[in-house]
N, C-alpha and C positions, 0 to 999 in steps of 0.2 A: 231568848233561848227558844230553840224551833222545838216541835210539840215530842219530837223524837228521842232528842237527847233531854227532856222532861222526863220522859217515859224512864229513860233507861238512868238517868241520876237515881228518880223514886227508890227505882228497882234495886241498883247497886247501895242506897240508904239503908232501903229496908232487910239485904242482905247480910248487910255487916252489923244490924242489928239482933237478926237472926243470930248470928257467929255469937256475937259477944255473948247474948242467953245460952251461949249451948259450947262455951268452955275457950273461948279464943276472945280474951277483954282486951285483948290490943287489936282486934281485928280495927282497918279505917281506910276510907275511899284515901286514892292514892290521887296524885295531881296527874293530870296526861302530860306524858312525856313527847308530845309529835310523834317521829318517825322511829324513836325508839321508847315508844310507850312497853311500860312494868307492869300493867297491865290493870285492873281496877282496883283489889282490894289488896292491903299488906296486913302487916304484921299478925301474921298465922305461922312462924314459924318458918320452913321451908317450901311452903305453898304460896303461889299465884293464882288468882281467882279472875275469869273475867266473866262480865254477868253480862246476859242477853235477854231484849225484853223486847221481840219481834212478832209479830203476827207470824208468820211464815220462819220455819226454822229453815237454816242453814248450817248444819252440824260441819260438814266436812270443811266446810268454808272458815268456822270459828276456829275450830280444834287448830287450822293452821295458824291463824290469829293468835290463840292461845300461847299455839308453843311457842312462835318466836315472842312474845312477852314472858316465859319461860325464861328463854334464853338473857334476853332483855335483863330480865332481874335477878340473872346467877341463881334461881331458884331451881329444887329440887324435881317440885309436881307442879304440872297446872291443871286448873279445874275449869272446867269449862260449867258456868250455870245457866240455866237458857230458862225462861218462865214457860211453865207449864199452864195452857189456857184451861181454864175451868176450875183450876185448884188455889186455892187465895190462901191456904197453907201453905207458910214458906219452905218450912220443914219437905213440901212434897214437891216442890220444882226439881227441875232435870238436873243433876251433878253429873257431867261426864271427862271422861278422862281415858287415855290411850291404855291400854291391856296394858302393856308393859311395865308403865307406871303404878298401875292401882297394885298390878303384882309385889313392884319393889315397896310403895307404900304399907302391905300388908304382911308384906315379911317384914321389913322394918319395926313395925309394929307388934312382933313374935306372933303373927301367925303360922 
């Protein structure tokens, strides 16, 4: 396993570890699908999660990645999580997500 996809398994581990402390006990790494990957983390309900663990961010780059694993998994929202350098609290890494989405996620949600 090359030192990259080490990186990024730890990350997407330590994610769903994260999740299951903090109210999502079925969160779990998903198997890669190739050219129609679901993206990295399931069972959160109607969420797709995919985690990013790069020296150098590439936001616009993932979010595309994201959404078609979105798509990929009939899922509602994707989350893009990208490691934030400096902060080893997982709680404080990057969650992003398209405006549109976090809207309907939070009226959903009765706000």
């Amino acid at each position: 396993m090359s030192k990259q996809r080490q990186k990024g398994t730890s990350f997407e581990t330590a994610i769903v570890g994260w999740l299951k402390e903090h109210g999502f006990p079925h969160a779990e790494r998903r198997a890669l699908h190739g050219t129609f990957d679901k993206g990295d983390i399931t069972g959160t309900g109607p969420l797709v999660w995919e985690c990013k663990n790069h020296k150098t961010l590439a936001i616009s780059e993932w979010l595309v990645e994201t959404e078609d694993e979105r798509q990929n998994a009939a899922a509602d929202y994707g989350i893009l999580v990208a490691k934030r350098r400096g902060h080893g609290n997982l709680g404080e890494q990057y969650a992003i997500l398209p405006l549109h989405q976090l809207a309907a996620l939070l009226k959903q949600a009765g706000y």
